[in-house]
CHARMM internal coordinates of N, CA and C (Angstrom, degrees):
IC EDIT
DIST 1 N 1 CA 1.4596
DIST 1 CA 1 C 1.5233
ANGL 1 N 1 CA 1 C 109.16
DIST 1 C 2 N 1.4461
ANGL 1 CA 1 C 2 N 106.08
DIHE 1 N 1 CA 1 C 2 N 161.86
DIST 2 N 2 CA 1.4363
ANGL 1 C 2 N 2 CA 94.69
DIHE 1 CA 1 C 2 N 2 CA 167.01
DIST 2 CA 2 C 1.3310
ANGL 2 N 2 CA 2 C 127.71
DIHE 1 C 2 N 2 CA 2 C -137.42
DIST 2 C 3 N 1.4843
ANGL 2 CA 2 C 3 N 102.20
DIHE 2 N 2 CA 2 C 3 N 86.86
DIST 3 N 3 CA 1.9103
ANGL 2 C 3 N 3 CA 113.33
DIHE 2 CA 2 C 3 N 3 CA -154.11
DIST 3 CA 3 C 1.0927
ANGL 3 N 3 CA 3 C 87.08
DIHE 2 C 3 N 3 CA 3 C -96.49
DIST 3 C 4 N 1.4577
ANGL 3 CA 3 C 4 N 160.89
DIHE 3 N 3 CA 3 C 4 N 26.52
DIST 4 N 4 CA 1.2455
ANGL 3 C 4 N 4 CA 169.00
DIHE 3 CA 3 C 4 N 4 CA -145.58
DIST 4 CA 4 C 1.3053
ANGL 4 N 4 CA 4 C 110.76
DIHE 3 C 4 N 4 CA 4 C -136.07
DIST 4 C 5 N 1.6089
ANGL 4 CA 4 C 5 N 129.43
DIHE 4 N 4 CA 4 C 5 N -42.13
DIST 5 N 5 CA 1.1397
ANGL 4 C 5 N 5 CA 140.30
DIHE 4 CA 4 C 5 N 5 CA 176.30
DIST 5 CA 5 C 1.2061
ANGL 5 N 5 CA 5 C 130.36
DIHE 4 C 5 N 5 CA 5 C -85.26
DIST 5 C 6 N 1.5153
ANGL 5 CA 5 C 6 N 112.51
DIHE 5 N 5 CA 5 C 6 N 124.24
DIST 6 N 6 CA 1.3663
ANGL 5 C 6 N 6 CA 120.69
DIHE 5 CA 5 C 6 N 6 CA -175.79
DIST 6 CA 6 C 1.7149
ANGL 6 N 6 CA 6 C 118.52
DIHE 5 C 6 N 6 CA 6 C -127.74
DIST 6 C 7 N 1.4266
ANGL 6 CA 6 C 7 N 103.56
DIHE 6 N 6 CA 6 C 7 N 170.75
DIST 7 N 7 CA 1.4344
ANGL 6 C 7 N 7 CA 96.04
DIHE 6 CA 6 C 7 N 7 CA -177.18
DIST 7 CA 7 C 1.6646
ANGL 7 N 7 CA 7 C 127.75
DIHE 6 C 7 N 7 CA 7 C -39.92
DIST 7 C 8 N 1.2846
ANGL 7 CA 7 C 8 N 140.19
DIHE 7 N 7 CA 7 C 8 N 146.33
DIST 8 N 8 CA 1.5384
ANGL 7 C 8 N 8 CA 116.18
DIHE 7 CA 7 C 8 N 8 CA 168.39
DIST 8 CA 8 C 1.6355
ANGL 8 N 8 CA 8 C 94.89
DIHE 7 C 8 N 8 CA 8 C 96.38
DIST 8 C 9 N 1.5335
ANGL 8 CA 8 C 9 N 137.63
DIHE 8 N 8 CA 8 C 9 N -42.01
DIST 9 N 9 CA 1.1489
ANGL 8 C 9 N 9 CA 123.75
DIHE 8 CA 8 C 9 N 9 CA -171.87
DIST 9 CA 9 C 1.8014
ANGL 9 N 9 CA 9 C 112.04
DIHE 8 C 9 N 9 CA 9 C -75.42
DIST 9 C 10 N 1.6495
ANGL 9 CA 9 C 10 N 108.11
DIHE 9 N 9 CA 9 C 10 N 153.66
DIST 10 N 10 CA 1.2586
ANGL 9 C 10 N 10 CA 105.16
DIHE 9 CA 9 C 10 N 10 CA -179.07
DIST 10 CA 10 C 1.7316
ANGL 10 N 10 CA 10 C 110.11
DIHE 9 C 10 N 10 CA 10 C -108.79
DIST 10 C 11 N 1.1697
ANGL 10 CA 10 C 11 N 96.84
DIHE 10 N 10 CA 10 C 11 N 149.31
DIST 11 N 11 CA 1.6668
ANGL 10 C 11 N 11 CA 102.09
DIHE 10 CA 10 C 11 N 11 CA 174.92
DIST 11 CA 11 C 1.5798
ANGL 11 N 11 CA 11 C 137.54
DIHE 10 C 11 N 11 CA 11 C -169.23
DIST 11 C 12 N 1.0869
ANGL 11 CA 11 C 12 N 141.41
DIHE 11 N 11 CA 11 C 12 N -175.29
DIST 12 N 12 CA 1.7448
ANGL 11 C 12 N 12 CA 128.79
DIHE 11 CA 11 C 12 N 12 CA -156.37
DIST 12 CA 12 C 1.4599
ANGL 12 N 12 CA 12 C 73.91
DIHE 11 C 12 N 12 CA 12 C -127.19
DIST 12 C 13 N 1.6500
ANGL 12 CA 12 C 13 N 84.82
DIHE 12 N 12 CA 12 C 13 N 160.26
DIST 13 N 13 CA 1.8131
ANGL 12 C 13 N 13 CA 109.87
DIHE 12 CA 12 C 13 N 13 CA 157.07
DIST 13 CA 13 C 1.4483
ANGL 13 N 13 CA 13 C 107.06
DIHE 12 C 13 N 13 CA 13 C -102.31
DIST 13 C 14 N 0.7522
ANGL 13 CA 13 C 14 N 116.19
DIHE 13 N 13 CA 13 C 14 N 119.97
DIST 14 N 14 CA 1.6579
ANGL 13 C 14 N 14 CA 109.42
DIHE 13 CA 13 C 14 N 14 CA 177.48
DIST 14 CA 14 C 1.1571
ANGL 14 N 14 CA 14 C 129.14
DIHE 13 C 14 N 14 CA 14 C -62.64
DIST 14 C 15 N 0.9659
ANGL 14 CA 14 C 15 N 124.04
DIHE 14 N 14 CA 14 C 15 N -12.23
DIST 15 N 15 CA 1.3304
ANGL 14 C 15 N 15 CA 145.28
DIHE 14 CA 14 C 15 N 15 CA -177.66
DIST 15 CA 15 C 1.7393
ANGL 15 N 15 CA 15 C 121.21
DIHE 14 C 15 N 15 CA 15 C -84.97
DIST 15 C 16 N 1.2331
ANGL 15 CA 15 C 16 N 95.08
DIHE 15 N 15 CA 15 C 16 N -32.34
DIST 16 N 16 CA 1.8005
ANGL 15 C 16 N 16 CA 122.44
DIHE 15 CA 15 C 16 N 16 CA -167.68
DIST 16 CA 16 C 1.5736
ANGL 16 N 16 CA 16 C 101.27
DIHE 15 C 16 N 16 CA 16 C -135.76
DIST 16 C 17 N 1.4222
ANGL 16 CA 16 C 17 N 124.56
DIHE 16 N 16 CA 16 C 17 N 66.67
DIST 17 N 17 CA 1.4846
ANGL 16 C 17 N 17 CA 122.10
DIHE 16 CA 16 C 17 N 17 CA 165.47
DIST 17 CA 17 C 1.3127
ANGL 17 N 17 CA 17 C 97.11
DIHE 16 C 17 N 17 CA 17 C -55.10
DIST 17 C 18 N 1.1314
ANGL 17 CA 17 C 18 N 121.31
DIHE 17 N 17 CA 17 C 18 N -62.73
DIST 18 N 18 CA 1.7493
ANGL 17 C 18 N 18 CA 128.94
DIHE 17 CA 17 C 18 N 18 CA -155.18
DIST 18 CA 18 C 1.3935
ANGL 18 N 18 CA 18 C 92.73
DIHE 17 C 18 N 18 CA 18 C -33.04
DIST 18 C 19 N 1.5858
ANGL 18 CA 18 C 19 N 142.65
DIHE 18 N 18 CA 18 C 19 N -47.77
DIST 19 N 19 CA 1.5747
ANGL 18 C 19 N 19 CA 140.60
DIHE 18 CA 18 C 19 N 19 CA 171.01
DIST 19 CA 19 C 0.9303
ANGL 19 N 19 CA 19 C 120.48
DIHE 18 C 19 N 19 CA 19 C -6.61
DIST 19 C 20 N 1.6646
ANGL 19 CA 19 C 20 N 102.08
DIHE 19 N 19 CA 19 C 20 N -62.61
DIST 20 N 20 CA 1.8196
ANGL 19 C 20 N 20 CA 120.51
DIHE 19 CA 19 C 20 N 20 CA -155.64
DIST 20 CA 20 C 0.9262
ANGL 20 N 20 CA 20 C 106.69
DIHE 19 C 20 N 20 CA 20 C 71.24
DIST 20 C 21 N 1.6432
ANGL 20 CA 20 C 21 N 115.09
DIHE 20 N 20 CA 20 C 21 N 177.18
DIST 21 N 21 CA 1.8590
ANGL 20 C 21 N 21 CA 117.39
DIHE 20 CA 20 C 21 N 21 CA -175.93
DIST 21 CA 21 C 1.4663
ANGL 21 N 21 CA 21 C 102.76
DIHE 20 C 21 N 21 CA 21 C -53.87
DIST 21 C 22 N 1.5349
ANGL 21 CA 21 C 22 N 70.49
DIHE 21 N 21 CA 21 C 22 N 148.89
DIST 22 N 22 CA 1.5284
ANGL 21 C 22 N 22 CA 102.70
DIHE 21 CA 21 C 22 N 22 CA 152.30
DIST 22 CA 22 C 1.3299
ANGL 22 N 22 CA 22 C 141.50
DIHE 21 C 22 N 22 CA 22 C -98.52
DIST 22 C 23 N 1.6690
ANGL 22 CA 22 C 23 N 130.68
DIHE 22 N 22 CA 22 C 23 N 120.66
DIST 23 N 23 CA 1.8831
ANGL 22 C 23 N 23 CA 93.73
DIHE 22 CA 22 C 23 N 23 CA 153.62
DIST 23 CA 23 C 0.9456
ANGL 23 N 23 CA 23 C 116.39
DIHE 22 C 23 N 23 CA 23 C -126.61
DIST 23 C 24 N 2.0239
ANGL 23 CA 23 C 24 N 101.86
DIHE 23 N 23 CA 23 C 24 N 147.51
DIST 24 N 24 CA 1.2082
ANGL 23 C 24 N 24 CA 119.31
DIHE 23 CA 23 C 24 N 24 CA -175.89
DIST 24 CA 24 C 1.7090
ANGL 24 N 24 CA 24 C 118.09
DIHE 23 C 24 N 24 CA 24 C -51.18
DIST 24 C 25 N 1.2077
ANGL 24 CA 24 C 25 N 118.76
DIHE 24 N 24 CA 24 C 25 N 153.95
DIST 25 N 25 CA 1.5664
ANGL 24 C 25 N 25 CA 113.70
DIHE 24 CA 24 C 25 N 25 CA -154.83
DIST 25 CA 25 C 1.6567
ANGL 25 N 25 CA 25 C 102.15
DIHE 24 C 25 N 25 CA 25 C -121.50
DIST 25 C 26 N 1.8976
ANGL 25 CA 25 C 26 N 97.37
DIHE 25 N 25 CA 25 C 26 N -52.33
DIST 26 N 26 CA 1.3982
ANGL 25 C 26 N 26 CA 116.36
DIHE 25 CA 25 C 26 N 26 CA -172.70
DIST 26 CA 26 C 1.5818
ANGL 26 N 26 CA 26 C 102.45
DIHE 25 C 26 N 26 CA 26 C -142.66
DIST 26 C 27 N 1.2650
ANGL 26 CA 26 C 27 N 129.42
DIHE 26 N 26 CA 26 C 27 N 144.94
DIST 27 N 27 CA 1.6359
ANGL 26 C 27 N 27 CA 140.40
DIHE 26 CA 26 C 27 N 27 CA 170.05
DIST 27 CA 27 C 0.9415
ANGL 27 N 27 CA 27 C 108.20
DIHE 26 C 27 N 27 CA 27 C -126.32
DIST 27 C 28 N 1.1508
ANGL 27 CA 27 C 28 N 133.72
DIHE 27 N 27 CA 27 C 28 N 113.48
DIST 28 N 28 CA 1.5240
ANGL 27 C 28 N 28 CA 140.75
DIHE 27 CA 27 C 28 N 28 CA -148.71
DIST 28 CA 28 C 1.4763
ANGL 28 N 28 CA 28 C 108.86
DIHE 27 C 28 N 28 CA 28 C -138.57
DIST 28 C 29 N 1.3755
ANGL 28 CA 28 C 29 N 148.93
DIHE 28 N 28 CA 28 C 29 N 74.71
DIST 29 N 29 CA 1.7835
ANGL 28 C 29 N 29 CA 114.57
DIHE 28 CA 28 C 29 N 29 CA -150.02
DIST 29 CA 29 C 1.2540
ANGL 29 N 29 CA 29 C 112.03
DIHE 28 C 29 N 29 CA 29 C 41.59
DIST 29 C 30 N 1.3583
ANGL 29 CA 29 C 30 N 107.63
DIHE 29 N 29 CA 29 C 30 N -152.62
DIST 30 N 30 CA 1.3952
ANGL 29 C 30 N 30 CA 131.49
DIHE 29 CA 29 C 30 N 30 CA 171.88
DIST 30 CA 30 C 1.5999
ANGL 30 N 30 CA 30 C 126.77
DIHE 29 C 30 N 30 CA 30 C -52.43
DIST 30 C 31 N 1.7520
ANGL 30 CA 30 C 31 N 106.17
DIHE 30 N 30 CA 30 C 31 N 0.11
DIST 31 N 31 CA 1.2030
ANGL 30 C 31 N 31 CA 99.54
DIHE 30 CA 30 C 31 N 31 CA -178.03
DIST 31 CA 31 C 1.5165
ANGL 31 N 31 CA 31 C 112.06
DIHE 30 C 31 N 31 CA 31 C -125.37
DIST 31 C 32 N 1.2597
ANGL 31 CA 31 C 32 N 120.34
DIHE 31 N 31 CA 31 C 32 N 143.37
DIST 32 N 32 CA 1.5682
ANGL 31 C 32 N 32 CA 121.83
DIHE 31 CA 31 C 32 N 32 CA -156.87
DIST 32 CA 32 C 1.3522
ANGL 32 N 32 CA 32 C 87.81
DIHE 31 C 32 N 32 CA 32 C -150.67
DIST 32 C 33 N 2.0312
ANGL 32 CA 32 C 33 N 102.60
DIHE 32 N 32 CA 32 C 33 N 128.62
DIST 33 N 33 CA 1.5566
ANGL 32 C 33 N 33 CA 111.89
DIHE 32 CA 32 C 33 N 33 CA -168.11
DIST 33 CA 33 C 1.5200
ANGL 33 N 33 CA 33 C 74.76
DIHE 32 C 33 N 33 CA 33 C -112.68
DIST 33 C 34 N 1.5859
ANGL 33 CA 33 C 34 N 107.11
DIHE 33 N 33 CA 33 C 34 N 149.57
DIST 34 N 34 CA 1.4264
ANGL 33 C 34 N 34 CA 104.99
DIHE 33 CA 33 C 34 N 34 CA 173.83
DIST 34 CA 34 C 1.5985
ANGL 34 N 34 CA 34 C 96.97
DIHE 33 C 34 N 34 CA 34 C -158.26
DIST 34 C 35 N 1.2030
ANGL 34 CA 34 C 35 N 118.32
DIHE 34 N 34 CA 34 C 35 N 126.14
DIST 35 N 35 CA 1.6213
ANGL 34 C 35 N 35 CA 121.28
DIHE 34 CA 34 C 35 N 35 CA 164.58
DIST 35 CA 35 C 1.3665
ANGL 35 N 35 CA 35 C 116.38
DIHE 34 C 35 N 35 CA 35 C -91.80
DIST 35 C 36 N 1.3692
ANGL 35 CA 35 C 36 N 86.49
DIHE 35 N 35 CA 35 C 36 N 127.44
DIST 36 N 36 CA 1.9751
ANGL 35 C 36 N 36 CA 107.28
DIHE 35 CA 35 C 36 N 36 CA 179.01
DIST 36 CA 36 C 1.8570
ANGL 36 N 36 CA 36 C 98.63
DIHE 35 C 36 N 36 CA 36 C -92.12
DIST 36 C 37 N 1.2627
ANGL 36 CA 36 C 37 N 75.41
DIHE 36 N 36 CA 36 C 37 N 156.01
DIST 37 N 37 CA 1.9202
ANGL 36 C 37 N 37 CA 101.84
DIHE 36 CA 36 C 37 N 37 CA -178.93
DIST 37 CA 37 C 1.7302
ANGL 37 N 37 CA 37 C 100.11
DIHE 36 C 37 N 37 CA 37 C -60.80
DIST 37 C 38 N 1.2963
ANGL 37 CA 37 C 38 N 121.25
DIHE 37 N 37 CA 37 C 38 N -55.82
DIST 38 N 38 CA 1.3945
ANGL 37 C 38 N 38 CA 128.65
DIHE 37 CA 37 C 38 N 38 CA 158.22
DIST 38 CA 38 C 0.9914
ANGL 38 N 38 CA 38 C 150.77
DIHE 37 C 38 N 38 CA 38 C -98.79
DIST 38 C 39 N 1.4155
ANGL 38 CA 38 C 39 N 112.10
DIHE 38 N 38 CA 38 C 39 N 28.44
DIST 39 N 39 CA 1.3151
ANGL 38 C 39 N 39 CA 138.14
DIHE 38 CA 38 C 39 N 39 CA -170.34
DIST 39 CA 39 C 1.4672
ANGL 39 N 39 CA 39 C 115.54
DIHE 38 C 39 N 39 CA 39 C -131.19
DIST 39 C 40 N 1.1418
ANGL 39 CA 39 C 40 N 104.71
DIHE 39 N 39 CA 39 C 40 N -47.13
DIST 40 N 40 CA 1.5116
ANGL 39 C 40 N 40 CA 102.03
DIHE 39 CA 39 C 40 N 40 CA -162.31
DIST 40 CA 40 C 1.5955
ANGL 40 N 40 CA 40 C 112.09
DIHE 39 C 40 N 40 CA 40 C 104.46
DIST 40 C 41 N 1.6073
ANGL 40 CA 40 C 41 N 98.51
DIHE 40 N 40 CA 40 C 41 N -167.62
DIST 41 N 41 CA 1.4395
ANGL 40 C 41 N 41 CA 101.07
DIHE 40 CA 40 C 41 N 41 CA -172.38
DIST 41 CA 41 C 1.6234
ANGL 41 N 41 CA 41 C 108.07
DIHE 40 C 41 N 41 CA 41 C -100.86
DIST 41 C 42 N 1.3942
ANGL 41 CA 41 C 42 N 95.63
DIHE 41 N 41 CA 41 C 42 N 137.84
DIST 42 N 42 CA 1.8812
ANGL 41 C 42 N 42 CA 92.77
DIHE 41 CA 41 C 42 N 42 CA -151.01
DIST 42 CA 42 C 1.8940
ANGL 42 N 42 CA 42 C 79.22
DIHE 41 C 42 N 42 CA 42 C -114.91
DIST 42 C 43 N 1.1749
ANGL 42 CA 42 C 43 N 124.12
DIHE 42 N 42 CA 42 C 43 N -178.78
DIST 43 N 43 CA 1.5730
ANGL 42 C 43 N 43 CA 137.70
DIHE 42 CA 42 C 43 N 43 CA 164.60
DIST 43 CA 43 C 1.6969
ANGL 43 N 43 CA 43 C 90.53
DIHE 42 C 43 N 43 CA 43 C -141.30
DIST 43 C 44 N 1.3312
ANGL 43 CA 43 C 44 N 86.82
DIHE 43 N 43 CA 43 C 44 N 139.59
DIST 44 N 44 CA 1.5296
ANGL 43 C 44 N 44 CA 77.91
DIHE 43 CA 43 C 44 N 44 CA -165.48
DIST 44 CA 44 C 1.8880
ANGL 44 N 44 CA 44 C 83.76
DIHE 43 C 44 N 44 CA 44 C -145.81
DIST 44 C 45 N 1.1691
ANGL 44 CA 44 C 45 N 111.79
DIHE 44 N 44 CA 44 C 45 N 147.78
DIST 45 N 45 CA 1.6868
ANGL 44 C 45 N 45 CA 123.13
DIHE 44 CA 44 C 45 N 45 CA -164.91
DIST 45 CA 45 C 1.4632
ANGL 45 N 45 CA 45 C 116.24
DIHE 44 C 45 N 45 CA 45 C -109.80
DIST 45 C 46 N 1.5925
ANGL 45 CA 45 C 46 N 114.38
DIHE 45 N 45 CA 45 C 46 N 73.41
DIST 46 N 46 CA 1.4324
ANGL 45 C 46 N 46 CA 123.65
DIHE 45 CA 45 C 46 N 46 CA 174.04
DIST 46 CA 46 C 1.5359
ANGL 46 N 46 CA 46 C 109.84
DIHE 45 C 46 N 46 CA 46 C -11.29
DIST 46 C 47 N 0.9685
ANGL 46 CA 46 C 47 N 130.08
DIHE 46 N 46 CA 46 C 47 N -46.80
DIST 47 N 47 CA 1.3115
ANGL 46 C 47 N 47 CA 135.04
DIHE 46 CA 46 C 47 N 47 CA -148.18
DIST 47 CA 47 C 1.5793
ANGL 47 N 47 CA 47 C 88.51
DIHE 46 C 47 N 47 CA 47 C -76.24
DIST 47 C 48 N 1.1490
ANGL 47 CA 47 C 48 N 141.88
DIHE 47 N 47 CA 47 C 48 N -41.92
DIST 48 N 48 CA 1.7481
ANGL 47 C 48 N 48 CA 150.11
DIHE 47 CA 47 C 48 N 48 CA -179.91
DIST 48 CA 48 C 1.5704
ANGL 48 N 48 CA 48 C 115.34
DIHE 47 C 48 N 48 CA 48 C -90.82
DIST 48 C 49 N 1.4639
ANGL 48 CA 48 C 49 N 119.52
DIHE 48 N 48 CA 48 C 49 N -17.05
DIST 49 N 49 CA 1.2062
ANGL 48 C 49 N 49 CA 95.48
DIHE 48 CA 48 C 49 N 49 CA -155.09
DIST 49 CA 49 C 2.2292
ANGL 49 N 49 CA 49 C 72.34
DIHE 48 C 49 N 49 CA 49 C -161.02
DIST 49 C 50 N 1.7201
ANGL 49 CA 49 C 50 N 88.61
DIHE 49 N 49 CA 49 C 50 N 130.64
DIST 50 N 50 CA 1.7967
ANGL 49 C 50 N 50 CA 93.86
DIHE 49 CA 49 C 50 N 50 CA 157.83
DIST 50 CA 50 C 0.8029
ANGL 50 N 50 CA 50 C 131.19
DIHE 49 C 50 N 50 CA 50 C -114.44
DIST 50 C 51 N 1.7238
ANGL 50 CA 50 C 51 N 141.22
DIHE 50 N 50 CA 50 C 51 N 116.84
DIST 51 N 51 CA 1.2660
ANGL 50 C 51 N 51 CA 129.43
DIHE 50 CA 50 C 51 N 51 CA -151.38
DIST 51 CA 51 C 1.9903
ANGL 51 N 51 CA 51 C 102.05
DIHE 50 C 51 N 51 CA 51 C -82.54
DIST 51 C 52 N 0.9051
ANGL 51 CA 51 C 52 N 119.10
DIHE 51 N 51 CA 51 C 52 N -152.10
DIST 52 N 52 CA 1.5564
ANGL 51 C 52 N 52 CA 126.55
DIHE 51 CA 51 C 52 N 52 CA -158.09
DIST 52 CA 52 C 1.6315
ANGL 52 N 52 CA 52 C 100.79
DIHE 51 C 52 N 52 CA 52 C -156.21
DIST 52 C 53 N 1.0653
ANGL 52 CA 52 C 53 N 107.91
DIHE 52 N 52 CA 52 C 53 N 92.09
DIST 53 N 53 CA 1.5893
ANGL 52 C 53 N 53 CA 126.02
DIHE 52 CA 52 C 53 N 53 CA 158.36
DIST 53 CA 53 C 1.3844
ANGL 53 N 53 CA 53 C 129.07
DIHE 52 C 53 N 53 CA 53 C -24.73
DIST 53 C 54 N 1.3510
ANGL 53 CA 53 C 54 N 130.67
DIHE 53 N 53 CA 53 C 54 N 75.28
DIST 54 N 54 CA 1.4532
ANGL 53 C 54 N 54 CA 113.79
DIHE 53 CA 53 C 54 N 54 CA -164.30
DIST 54 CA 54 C 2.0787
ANGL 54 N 54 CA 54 C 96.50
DIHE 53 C 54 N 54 CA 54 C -99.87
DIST 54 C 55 N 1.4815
ANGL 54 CA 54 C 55 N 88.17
DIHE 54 N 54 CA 54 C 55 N 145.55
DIST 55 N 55 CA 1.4790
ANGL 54 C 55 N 55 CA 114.14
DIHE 54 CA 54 C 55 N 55 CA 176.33
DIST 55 CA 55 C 1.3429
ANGL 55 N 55 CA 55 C 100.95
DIHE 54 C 55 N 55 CA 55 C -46.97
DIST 55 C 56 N 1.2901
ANGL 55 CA 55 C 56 N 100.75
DIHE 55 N 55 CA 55 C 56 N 159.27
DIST 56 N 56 CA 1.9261
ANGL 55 C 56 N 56 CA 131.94
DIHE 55 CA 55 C 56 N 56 CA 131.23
DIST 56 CA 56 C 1.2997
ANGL 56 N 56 CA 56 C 115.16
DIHE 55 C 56 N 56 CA 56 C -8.55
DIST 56 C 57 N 1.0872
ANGL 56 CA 56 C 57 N 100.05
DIHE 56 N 56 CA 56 C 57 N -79.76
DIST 57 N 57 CA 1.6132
ANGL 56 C 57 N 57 CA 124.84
DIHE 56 CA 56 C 57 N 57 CA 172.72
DIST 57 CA 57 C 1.6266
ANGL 57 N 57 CA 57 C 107.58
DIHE 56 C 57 N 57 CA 57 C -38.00
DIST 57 C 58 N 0.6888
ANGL 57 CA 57 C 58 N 79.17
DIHE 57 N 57 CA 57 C 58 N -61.48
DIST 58 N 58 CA 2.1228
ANGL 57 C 58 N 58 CA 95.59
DIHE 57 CA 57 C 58 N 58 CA -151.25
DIST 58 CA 58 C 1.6102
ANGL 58 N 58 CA 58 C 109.58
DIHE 57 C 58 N 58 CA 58 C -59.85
DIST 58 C 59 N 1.4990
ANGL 58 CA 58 C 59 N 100.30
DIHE 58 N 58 CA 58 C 59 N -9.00
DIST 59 N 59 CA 1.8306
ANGL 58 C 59 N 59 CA 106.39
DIHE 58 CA 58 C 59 N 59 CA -168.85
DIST 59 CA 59 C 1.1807
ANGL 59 N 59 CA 59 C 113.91
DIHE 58 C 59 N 59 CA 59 C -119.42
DIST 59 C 60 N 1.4691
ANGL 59 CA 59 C 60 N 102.51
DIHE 59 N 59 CA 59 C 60 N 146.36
DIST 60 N 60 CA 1.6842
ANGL 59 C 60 N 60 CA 103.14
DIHE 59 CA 59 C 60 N 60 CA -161.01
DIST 60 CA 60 C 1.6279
ANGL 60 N 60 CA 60 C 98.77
DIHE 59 C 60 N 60 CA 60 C -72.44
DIST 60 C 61 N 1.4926
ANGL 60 CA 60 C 61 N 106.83
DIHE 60 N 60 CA 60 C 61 N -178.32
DIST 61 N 61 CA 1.4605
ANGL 60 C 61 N 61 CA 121.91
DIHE 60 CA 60 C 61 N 61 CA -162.21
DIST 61 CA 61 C 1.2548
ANGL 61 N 61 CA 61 C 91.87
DIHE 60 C 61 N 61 CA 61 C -106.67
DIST 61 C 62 N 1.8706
ANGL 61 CA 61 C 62 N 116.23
DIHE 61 N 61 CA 61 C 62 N 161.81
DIST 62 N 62 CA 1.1291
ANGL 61 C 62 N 62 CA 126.64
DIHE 61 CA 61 C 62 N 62 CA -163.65
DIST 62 CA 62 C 1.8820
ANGL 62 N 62 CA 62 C 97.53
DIHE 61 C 62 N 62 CA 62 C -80.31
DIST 62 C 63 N 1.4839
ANGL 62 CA 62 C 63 N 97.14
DIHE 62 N 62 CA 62 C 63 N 147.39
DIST 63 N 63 CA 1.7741
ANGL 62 C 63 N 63 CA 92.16
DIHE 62 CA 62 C 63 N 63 CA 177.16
DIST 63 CA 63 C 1.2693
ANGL 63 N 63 CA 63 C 114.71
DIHE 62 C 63 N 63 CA 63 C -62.87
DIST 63 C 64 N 1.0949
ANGL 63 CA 63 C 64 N 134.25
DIHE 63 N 63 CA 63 C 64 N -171.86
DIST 64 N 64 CA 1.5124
ANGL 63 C 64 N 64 CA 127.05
DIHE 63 CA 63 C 64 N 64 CA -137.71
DIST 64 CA 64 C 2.0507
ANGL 64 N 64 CA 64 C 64.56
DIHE 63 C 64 N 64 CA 64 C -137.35
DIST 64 C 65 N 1.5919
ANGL 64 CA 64 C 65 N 117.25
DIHE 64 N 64 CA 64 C 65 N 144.96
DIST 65 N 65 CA 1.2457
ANGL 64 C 65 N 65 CA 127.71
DIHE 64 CA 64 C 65 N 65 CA 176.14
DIST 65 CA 65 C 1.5632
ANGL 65 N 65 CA 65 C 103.47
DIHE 64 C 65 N 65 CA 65 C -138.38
DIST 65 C 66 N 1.6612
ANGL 65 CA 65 C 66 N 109.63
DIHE 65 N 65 CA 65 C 66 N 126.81
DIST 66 N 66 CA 1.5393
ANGL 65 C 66 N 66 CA 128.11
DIHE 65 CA 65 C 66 N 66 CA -158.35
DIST 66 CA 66 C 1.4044
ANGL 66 N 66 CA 66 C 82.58
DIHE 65 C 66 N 66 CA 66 C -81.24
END
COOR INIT
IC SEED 1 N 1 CA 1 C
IC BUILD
């Protein structure tokens, strides 16, 4: 499950690397909207599918705004 995830956190689908990160958007119950780097914004249904927690580390930095 993924009762762990909240707005602001980043993470993979395991299923769909080709995506790239994710961030979580909305955690709703069982339902978690999250936009991937190559995907877009997916809703994706805890209850079928657990996403994968990526670190601190592992996620790109916020764009730089003029």
């Amino acid at each position: 499950m993924n009762n762990f995830l909240t707005p602001g956190c980043w993470v993979r689908h395991p299923q769909q690397p080709d995506w790239g990160l994710g961030q979580v958007q909305s955690a709703i119950g069982l339902t978690i909207t999250v936009t991937f780097e190559h995907a877009g914004k997916r809703v994706i249904n805890a209850e079928v599918i657990t996403l994968e927690e990526v670190g601190d580390e592992d996620h790109p930095p916020p764009q730089d705004r003029d």
